[in-house]
N, C-alpha and C positions, 0 to 999 in steps of 0.2 A: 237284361241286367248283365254288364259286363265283370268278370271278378278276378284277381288275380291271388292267388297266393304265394307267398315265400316265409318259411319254416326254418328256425335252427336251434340246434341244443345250444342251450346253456346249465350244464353241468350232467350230472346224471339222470335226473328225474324232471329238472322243467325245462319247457318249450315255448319258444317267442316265439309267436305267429303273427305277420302281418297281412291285413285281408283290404283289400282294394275293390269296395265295392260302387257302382254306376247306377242310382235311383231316377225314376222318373216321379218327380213329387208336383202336388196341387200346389194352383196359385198361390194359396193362403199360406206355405212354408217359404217362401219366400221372403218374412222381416227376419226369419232369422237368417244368420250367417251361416255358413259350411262348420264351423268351427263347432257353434251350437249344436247344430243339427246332429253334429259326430257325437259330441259329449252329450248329447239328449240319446241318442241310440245306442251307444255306448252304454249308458246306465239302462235302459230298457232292456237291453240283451243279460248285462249282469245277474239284474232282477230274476229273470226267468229262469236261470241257472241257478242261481237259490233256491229259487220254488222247486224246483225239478231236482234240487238236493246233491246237484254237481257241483255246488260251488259254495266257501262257507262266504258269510257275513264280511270276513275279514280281509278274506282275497276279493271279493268284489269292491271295497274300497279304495282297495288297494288298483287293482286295477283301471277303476274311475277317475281313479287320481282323486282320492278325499279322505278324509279320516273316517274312521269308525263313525263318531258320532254320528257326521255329516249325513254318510250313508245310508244310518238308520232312521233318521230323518224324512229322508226321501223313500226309503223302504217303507215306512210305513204311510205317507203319502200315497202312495202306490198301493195300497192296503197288505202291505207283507209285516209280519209283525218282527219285531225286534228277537224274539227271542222264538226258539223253534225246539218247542220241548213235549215229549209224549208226555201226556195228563196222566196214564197210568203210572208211571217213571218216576213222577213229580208224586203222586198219593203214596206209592209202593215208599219212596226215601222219606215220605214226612209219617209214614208209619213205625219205620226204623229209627225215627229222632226222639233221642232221650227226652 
């Protein structure tokens, strides 16, 4: 796998990174296009970065290039649920509701 990166600030706190990456993939990815392929891995990477609680809901959308909704959509296709809430958190605030 060949990979390149190039990095640059944009403002204080965030960072464009562009990653150039070289797959060897099965015959059968083949009907898709390069385009798909990127926007299918693209979202798969996102995903995981939710899960793994690096990344919220909102900048993964964002990133994908989709809306919210879209994204949660596909999130939960992918079985990641829409909403990421301790159950204790959730008992503890509906015990404090008038």
């Amino acid at each position: 796998m060949a990979e390149s990166v190039a990095a640059h600030a944009r403002g204080s706190y965030a960072w464009e990174m562009t990653v150039t990456v070289t797959l060897d993939l099965p015959p059968d990815a083949e009907g898709e296009s390069p385009d798909e392929l990127a926007q299918r891995l693209r979202l798969l990477w996102a995903l995981d970065e939710v899960r793994q609680g690096r990344m919220t809901r909102l900048r993964a959308a964002n990133l994908v290039g989709v809306s919210l909704d879209e994204f949660l959509q596909q999130a939960s296709n992918h079985g990641l649920d829409a909403i990421d809430y301790d159950v204790e958190d959730f008992r503890r605030e509906l015990a404090g509701a008038p």
